[in-house]
C-alpha positions, 0 to 999 in steps of 0.5 A: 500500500503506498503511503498516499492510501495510508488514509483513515476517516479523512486522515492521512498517516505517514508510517504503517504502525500509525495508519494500522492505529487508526483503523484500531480506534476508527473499529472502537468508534464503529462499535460504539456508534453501533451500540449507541443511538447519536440522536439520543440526547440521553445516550449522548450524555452517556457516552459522554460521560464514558468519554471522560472516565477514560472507558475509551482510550483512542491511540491515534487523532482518529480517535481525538476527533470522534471525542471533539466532536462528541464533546461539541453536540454536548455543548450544542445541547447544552446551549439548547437547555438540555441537560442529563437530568432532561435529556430522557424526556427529548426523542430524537424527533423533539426540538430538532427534526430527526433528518436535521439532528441527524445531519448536525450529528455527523457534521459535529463529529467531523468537525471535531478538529477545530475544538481545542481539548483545552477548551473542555471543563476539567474531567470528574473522576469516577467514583467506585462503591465499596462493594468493588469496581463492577458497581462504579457509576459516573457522576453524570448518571442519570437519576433513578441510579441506572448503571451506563454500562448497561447500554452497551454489550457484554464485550464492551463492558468487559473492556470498560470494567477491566479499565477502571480496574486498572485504576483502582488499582494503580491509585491503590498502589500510589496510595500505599506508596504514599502512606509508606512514604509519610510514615519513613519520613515522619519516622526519620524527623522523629527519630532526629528531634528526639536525639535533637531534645535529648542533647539539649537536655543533656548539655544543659545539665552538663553546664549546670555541673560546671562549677559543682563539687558533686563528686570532686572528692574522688580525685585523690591524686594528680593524673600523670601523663607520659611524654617520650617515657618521661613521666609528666605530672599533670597539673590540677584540674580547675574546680569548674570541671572536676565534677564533670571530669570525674563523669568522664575523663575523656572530657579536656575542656569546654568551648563557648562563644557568647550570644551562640548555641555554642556552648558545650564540653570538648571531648577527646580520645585517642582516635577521631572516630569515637565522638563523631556519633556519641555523646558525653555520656558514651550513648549512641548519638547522631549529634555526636559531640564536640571533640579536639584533634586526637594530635593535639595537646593541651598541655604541654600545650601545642601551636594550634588546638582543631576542634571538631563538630557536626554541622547539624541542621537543627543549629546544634554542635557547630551548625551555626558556625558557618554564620562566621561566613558573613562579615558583620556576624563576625564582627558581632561574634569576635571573642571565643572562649575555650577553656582546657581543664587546667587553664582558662583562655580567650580567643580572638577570630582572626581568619575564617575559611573554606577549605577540603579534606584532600588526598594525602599526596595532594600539594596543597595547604592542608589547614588539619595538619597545622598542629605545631609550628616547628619554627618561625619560617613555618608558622609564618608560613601557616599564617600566609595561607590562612590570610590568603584563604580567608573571605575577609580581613579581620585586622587580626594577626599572629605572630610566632610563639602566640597559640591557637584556637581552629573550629573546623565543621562541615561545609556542603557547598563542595564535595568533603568541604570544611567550613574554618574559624581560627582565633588566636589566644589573647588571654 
């Protein structure tokens, strides 16, 4: 057949899939023609009511121009005053002579084309009863509760029937995929509010015990500290901690910047590993815990103490430490104050940075890795790095022999990105 003859109802097709589509869906609208009387007002409404519930579904324009054009007597009809609720009291000889509704039928039907399916109201849907979906009726049923299907034969309800089981189904299916959603969603933000909650409860009651001398008396004698197998003796704890020491012995100072959520005890073991996910009492926590560098000594003390913290979302640990990426906040917020457990001590910001965790033979900078300055050239080195580094100039300097304080927390603007404070000590 050559691609001239590919022509169904006036339509021209250009492959054999599409022309073979068309003859598909012209068979469906035959039958449908054949089971339906065009000239009813009432049967009219019914199947255009089938038409909206997706009963038919057409394949090619074919089909598109057969539902236009039902559409169009419809509105034609309503124009005219009828309605489902009248369409059973007009016959087909009633306001309109039979030859010349007729006639106006076919020509709506042909001039399908030139509605546009965006002009149509929006589809209602169908609504199924309880009892299961061989008992569905459209919301344009006519009154008295007759079923529409029982307009057209067993073969064609079958094909309705089985579509509007498909349906159901699938917005079944939606359903429960959506219920299934909400419930993980909500049980995830529960879970991480509770752990949430439970910090600052427990935070609070840690700042509470600062200064306490509840359980200060079990600290019989000084801790002793070996350094290259020569025996170090620690000096005393400060009063403020020794009753949060004797809690936990893991604990190695207390870090606050006033007007923050900043305000929390500084962990620190042997590894980097342990306070990512426990807190101070050694539960299982998400917020994890504030903790130093496991190389970093408070005393002797070393050239840069790195404290580490989560960037929570709930503004908990250190998730509101990127604020310091704003000028005027660090402005506001120039003071740090960490204390080790022997000596108290002020800090003053002096760069604030984004930085990487990189590959260990990458030549670059590596801000983690500053934890003591060996010599003049190099901590001045370290410092040219940082200045370079820094989104603004502070007015603040270091020199070689001043201490340091670094705030290190995640920053997800880049992949294994870090978000730096550094401050230097000025008592």
């Amino acid at each position: 057949m050559a691609a001239g003859d590919l022509m169904v109802a006036g339509r021209r097709f250009r492959n054999r899939a599409d022309y073979e589509a068309a003859l598909r869906d012209q068979k469906k609208i035959d039958t449908i023609k054949a089971q339906t009387d065009l000239n009813d007002p009432r049967q009219l409404y019914k199947l255009f009511s089938a038409l909206q519930s997706g009963a038919y579904r057409f394949e090619t324009v074919v089909g598109t121009d057969f539902d236009d054009g039902i559409f169009e007597e419809i509105e034609k009809m309503k124009k005219r005053g009828i309605t489902p609720s009248n369409a059973g009291s007009v016959s087909g000889n009633g306001q309109r002579g039979k030859g010349s509704r007729k006639n106006k039928s076919s020509s709506g039907v042909s001039k399908a084309a030139s509605l546009s399916k965006s002009e149509r109201p929006p589809s209602r849907p169908v609504k199924t009863a309880d009892k299961g979906v061989g008992a569905a009726e459209t919301d344009s049923s006519p009154p008295g509760g007759a079923n529409p299907l029982n307009e057209y034969d067993k073969e064609m309800q079958q094909q309705i029937l089985n579509e509007l089981r498909k349906r159901e189904r699938r917005r079944k299916w939606i359903i429960a995929m959506a219920a299934f959603v909400a419930v993980a969603s909500f049980g995830y933000f529960g879970v991480y509010y509770f752990f949430s909650a439970r910090t600052n409860m427990e935070y609070e009651t840690l700042a509470g015990l600062k200064g306490s001398d509840v359980l200060a008396g079990n600290q019989e004698k000084k801790d002793v500290f070996f350094l290259h197998k020569q025996s170090l003796e620690l000096p005393d704890v400060l009063d403020e901690y020794k009753t949060l020491y004797e809690k936990n012995k893991k604990l190695i100072g207390w870090l606050k910047i006033d007007d923050t959520i900043i305000d929390y005890p500084v962990m620190q073991t042997s590894d980097n590993e342990y306070y990512l996910d426990h807190n101070f009492n050694q539960e299982y926590d998400k917020n994890g815990s504030i903790f130093l560098d496991c190389d970093c000594s408070v005393y002797p003390r070393s050239t840069n103490l790195i404290i580490y913290g989560h960037h929570m979302k709930s503004g908990q640990m250190f998730g509101q430490l990127q604020q310091y990426a704003k000028e005027s906040y660090g402005k506001k917020h120039p003071i740090i104050q960490f204390d080790s457990i022997y000596e108290e001590g002020t800090y003053q910001v002096m760069y604030v940075f984004r930085s990487q965790v990189y590959n260990e033979d990458d030549l670059v900078f590596k801000y983690y890795q500053f934890i003591q300055a060996n010599s003049e050239e190099e901590f001045n080195s370290y410092m040219e790095e940082m200045a370079a580094m820094s989104l603004y100039d502070t007015g603040v300097s270091a020199s070689y022999g001043d201490s340091l304080l670094t705030l290190s927390t995640c920053d997800h603007s880049q992949t294994d990105g870090r978000f730096v404070v550094v401050a230097k000590r000025i008592k």
